[in-house]
C-alpha positions as CSV (number, residue, x, y, z in Angstrom):
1,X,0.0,0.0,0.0
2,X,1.1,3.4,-1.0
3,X,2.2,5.5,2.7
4,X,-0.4,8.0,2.1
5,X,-3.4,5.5,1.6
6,X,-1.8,3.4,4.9
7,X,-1.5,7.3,7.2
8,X,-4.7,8.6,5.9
9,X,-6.8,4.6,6.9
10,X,-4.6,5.1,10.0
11,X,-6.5,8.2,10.9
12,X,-9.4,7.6,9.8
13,X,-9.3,4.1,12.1
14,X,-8.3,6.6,14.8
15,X,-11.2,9.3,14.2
16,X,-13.7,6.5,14.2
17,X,-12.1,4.8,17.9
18,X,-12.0,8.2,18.9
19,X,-15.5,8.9,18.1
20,X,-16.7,5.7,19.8
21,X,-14.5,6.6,22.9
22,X,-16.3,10.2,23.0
23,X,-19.6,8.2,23.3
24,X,-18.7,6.4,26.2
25,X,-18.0,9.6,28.0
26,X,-20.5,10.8,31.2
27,X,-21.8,6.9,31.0
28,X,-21.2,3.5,32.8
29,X,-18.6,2.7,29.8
30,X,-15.5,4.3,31.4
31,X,-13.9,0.5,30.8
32,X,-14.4,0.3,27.0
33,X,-13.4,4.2,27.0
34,X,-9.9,3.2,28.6
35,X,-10.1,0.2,26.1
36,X,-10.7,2.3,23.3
37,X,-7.9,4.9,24.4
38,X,-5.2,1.8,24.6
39,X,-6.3,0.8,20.8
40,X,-5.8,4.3,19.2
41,X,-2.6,4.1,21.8
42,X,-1.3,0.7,20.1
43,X,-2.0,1.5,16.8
44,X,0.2,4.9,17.5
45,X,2.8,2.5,18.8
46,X,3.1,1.0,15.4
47,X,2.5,4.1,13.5
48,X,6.2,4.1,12.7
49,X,7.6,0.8,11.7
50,X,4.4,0.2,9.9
51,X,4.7,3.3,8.0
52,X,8.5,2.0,7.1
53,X,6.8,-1.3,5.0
54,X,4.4,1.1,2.9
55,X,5.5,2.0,-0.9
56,X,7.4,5.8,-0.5
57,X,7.1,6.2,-4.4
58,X,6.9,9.7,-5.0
59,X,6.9,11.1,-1.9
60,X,9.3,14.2,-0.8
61,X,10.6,14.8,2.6
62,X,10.8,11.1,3.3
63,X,13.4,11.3,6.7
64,X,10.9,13.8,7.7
65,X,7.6,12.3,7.4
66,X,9.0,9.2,9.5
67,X,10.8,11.5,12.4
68,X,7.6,12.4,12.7
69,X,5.7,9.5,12.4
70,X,8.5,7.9,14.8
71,X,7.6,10.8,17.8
72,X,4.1,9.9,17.4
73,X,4.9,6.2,18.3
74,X,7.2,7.3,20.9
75,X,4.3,9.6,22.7
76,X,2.0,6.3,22.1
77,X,5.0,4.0,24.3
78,X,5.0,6.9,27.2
79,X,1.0,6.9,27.5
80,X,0.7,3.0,27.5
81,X,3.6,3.0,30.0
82,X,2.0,5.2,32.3
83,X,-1.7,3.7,31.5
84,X,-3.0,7.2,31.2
85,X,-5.6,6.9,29.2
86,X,-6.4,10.8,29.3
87,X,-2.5,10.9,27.8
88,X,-3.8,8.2,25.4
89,X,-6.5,10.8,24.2
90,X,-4.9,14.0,23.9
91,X,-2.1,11.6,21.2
92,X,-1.9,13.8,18.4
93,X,-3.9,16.9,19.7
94,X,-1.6,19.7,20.2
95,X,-2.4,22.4,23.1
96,X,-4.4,24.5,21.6
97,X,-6.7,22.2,19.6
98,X,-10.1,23.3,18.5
99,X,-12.9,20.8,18.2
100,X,-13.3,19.7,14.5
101,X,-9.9,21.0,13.0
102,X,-7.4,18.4,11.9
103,X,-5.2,16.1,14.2
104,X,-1.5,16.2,14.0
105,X,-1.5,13.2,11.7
106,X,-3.7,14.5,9.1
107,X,-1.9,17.6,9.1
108,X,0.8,15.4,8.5
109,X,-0.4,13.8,5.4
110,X,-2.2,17.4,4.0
111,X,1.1,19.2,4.6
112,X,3.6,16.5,3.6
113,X,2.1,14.0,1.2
């Protein structure tokens, strides 16, 4: 698969967890919610290494795109090490996130691929 098709499934995998997470919030479901925070956390964890096996044909910037695919998988390993799922949620939300802009990885893949 080409590295943009694999980043932009990745994120939409992780919009749709996300979403399902959000639902669980203010309800009895504050187990699937942490279970739903270590998925998008493991897939994170991957990010990186998968990334590395997808076709690069084409694309500019290369040791770029994967330093920063590599410090999203690193911030993935802190969260699940500390089993914090609100670290787990705020993964690729920077500071001053507003509510329906894009992620850090989909910046990413608008910006750089």
């Amino acid at each position: 698969m080409h590295l943009k098709n694999y980043l932009t499934e990745t994120a939409k995998t992780i919009r749709e967890i996300e979403a399902k997470a959000k639902a669980c919030l203010g309800t009895s479901y504050s187990k699937e919610y942490d279970e739903l925070m270590h998925q998008k956390a493991r897939i994170l964890l991957e990010l990186a290494d998968n990334a590395r096996e997808q076709d690069t044909k084409g694309i500019k910037n290369l040791k770029e795109i994967f330093k920063t695919l590599q410090q999203f998988s690193q911030s993935a390993e802190t969260a699940l090490s500390l089993n914090s799922s609100w670290y787990m949620s705020a993964l690729l939300y920077p500071e001053d996130y507003k509510e329906g802009s894009p992620n850090n990885l989909e910046k990413l893949i608008a910006e750089k691929l």
